[in-house]
N, C-alpha and C positions, 0 to 999 in steps of 0.2 A: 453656738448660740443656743440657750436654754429658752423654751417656749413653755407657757404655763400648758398643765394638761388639757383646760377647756381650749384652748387657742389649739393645740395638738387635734383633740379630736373634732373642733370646728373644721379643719383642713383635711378630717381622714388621715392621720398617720396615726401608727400604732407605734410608740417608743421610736426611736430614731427614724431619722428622715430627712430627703435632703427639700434644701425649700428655694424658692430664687426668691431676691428682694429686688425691685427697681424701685427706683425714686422717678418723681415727677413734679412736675409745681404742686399738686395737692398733699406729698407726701409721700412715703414710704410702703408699697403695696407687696406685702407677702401670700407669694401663690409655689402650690408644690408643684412638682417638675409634672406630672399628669395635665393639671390645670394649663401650666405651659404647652405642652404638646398639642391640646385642645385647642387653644385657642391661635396657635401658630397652623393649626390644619384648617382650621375656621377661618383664617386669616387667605389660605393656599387657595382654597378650594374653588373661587371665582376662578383662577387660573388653570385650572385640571377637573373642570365641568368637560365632557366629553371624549377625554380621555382615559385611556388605562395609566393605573401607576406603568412605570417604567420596569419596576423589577415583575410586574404580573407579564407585560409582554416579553421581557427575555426570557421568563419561563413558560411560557408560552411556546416561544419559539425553539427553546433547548429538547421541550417536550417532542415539538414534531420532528426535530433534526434526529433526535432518540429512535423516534419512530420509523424514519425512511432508513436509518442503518437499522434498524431489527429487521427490516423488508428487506434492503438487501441483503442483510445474512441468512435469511431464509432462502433467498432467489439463487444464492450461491451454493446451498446445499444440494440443489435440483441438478445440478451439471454431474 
């Protein structure tokens, strides 16, 4: 689908881009995949007030499991 330039740079894209269209009773609403994301996080976020993202505490947790074998490969040097 060809988009005029002014319509291009009203959405921020520079030359190609991908865009979603949804319809609705009022019509046809074109937003880019950014725009999408934003408002689908805006959408989450009531849901994951007080929590950590899920991939922060697995890394989290990989970090310290990381950590207790470098301890013990240290403690096993000592023998």
């Amino acid at each position: 689908m060809n988009l005029p330039a002014d319509m291009r740079r009203g959405l921020g894209l520079n030359g190609a881009g991908r865009v979603i269209l949804t319809q609705d009773e009022d019509g046809i609403r074109i937003s880019t995949v950014d725009q999408a994301l934003k408002r689908i996080r805006a959408l989450a976020a009531p849901f994951a007030q007080g929590r950590e993202s899920v991939v922060d505490e697995f890394l989290a947790e990989r970090r310290a499991e990381a950590a207790r074998e470098d301890g013990e490969d240290s403690d096993a040097g000592r023998d």
